[in-house]
Backbone as CSV, one residue per row, in Angstrom:
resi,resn,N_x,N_y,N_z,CA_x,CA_y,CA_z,C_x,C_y,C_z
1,UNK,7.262,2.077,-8.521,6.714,1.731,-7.228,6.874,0.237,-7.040
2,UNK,7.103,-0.231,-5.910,7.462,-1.814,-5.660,7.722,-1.493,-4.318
3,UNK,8.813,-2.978,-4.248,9.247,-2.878,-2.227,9.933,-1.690,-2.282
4,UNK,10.669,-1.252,-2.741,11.304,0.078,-2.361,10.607,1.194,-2.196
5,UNK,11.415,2.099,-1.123,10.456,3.388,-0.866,10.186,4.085,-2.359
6,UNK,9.052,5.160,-2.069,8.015,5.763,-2.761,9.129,6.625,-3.020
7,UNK,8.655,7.623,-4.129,9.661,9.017,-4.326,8.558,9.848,-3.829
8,UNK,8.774,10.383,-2.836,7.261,11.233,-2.227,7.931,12.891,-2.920
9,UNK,9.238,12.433,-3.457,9.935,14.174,-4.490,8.953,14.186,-5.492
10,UNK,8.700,13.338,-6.679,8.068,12.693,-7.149,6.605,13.417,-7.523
11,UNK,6.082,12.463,-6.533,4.453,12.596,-6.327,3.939,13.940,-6.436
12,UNK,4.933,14.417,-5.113,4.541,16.199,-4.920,4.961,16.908,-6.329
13,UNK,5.989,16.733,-6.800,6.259,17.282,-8.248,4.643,17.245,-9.206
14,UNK,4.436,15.766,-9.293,3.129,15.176,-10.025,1.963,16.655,-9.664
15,UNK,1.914,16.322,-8.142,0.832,16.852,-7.549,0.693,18.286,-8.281
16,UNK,2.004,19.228,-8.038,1.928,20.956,-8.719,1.812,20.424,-10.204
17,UNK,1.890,19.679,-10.852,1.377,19.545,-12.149,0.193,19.809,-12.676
18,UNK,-0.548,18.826,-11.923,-2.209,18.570,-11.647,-2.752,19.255,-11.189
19,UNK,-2.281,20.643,-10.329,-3.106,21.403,-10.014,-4.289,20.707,-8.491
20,UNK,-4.440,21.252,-8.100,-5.127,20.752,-6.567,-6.569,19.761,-6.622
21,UNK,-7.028,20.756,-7.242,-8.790,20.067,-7.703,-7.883,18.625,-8.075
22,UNK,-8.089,18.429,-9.710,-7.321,17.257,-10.433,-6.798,16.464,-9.310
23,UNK,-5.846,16.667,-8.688,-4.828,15.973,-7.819,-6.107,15.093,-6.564
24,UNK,-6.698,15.766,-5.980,-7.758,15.483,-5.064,-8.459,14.446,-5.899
25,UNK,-9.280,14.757,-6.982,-9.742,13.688,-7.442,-9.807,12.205,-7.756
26,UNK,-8.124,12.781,-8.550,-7.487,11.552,-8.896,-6.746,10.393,-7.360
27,UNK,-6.682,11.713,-6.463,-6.181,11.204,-5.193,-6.948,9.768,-4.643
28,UNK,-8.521,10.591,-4.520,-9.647,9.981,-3.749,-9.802,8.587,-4.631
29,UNK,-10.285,8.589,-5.943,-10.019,7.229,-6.964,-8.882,6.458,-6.461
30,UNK,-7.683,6.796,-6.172,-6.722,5.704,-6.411,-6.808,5.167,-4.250
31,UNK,-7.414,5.993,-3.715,-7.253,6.176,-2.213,-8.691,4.610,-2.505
32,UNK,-9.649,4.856,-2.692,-10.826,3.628,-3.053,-10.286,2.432,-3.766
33,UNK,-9.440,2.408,-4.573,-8.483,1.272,-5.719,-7.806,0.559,-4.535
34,UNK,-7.145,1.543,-3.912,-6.286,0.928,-3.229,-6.491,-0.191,-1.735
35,UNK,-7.848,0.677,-1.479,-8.433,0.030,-0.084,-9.042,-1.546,-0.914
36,UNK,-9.570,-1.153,-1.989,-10.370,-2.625,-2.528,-9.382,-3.435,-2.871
37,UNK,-8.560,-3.202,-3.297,-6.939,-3.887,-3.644,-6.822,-4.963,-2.189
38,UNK,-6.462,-4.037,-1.615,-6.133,-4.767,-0.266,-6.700,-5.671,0.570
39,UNK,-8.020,-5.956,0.288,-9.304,-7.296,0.277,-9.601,-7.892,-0.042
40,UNK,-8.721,-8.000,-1.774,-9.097,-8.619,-2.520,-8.360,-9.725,-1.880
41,UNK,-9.231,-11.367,-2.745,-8.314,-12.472,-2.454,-7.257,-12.537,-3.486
42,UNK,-7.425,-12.255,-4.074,-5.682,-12.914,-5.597,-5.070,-11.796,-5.211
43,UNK,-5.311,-11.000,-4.629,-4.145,-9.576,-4.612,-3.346,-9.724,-3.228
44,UNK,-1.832,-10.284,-3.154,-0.708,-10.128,-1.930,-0.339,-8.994,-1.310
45,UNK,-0.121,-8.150,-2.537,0.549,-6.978,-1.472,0.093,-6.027,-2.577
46,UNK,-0.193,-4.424,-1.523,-0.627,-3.369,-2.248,0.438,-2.527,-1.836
47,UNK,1.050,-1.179,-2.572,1.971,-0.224,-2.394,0.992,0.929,-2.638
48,UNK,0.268,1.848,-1.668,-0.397,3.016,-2.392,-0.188,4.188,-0.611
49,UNK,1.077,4.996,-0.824,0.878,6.169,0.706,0.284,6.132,0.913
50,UNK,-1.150,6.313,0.552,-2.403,6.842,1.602,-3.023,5.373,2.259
51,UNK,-2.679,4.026,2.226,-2.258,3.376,3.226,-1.703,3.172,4.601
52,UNK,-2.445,3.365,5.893,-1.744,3.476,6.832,-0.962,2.438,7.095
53,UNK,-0.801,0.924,6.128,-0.014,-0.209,6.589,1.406,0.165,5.269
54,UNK,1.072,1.493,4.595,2.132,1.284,3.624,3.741,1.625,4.551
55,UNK,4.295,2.166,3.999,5.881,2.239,4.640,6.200,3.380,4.765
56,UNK,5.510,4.082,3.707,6.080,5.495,3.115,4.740,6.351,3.794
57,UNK,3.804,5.739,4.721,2.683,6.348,4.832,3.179,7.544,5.665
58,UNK,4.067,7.438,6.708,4.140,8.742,7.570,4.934,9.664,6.730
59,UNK,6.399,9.694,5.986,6.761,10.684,5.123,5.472,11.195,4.171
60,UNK,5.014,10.110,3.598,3.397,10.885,2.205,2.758,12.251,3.426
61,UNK,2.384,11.429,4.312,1.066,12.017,5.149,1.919,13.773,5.308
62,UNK,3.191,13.634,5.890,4.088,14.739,5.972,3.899,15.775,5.209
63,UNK,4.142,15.530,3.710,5.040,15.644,2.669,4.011,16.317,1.396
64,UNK,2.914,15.403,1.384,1.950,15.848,0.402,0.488,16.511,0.984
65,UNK,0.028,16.875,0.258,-1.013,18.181,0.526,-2.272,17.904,-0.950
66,UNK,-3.749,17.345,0.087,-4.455,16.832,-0.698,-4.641,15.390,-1.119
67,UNK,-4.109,14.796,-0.660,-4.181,13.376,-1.212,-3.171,12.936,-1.465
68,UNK,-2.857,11.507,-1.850,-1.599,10.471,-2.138,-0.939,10.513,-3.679
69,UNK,-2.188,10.985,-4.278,-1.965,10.553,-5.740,-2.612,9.515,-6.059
70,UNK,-2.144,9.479,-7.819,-2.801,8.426,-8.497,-2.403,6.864,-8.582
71,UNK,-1.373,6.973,-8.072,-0.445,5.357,-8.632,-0.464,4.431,-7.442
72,UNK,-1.773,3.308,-7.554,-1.671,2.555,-6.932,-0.693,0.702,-7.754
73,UNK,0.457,0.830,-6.681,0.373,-0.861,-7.118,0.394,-1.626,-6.182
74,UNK,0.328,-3.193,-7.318,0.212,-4.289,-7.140,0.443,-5.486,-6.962
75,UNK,0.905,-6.824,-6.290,0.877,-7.744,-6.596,-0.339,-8.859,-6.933
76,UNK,-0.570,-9.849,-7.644,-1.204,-10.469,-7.448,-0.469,-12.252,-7.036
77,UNK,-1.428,-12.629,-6.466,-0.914,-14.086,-6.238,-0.927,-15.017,-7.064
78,UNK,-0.222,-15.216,-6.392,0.193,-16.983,-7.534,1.046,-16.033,-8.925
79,UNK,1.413,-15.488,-8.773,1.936,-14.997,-10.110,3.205,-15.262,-10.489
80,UNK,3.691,-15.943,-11.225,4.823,-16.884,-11.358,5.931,-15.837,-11.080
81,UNK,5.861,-14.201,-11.757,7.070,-13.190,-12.079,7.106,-12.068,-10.946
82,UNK,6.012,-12.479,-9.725,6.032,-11.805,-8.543,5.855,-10.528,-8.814
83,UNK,5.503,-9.790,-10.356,5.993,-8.631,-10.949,4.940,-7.425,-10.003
84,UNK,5.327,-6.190,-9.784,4.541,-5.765,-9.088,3.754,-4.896,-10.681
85,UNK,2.602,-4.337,-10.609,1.472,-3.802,-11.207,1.087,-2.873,-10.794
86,UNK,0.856,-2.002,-11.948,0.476,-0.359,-11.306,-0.745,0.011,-12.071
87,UNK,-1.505,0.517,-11.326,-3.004,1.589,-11.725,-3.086,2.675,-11.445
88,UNK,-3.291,3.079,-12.414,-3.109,4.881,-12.695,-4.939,5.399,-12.330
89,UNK,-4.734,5.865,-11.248,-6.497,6.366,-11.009,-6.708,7.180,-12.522
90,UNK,-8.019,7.249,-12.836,-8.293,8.249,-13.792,-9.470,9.143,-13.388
91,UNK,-10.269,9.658,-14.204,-11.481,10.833,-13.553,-12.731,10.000,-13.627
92,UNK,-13.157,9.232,-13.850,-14.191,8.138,-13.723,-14.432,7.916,-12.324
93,UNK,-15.736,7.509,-12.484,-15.696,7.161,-10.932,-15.202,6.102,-10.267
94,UNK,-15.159,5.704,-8.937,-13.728,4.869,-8.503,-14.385,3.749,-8.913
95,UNK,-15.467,3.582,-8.488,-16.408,2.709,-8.678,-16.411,1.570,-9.981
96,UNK,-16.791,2.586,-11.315,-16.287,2.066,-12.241,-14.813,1.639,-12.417
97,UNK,-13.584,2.024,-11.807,-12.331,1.846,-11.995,-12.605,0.563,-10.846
98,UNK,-12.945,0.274,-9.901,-12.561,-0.648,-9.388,-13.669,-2.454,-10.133
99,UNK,-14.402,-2.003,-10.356,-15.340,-2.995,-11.647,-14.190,-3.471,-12.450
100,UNK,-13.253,-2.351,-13.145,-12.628,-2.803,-14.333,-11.540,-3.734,-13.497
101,UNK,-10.799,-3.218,-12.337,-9.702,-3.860,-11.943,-10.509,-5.759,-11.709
102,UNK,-11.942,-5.669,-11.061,-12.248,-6.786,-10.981,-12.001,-7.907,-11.926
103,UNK,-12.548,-7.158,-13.108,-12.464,-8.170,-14.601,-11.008,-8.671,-14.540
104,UNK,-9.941,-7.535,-14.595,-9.098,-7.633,-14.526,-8.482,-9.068,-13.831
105,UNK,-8.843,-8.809,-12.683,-8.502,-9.900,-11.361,-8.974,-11.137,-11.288
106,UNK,-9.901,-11.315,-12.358,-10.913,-12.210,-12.487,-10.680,-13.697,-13.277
């Protein structure tokens, strides 16, 4: 995941993996990661479909069933290697996942 489009082949593959429940879950976590991402101050640019400013948002919205998935990334600023950064939602609550990204960011 980066500037280039999403593999929304991909995701949906992911998605029949995970099974629907799972997929929803993990959906909604990375759907909360991603909105706090995007407010943050050190964080430039976020890549996550279920973004209506993402790129890939109208093919995802199309395409997948249940949610975006888990893989939100990242840039942060000032970061010398521009490298983009990825977070894998997990089953925790988002809550706690977005605490950790703080430290993280911190």
């Amino acid at each position: 995941m980066g500037e280039k489009n999403l593999d929304i082949e991909a995701l949906s593959a992911l998605s029949s993996q995970m099974g629907r429940e799972r997929w929803r879950v993990l959906s909604d976590a990375a759907q909360v990661v991603a909105n706090y991402l995007v407010c943050h101050p050190r964080v430039e640019a976020v890549r996550y479909p279920g973004l209506k400013s993402d790129p890939d948002f109208p093919r995802a919205a199309n395409a997948l069933v249940g949610g975006f998935g888990p893989r939100v990334a990242y840039r942060v600023a000032g970061d010398p290697a521009g490298e983009w950064r990825r977070w894998e939602a997990d089953d925790r609550d988002a809550r706690a996942q977005v605490m950790d990204l703080e430290v993280l960011l911190a």
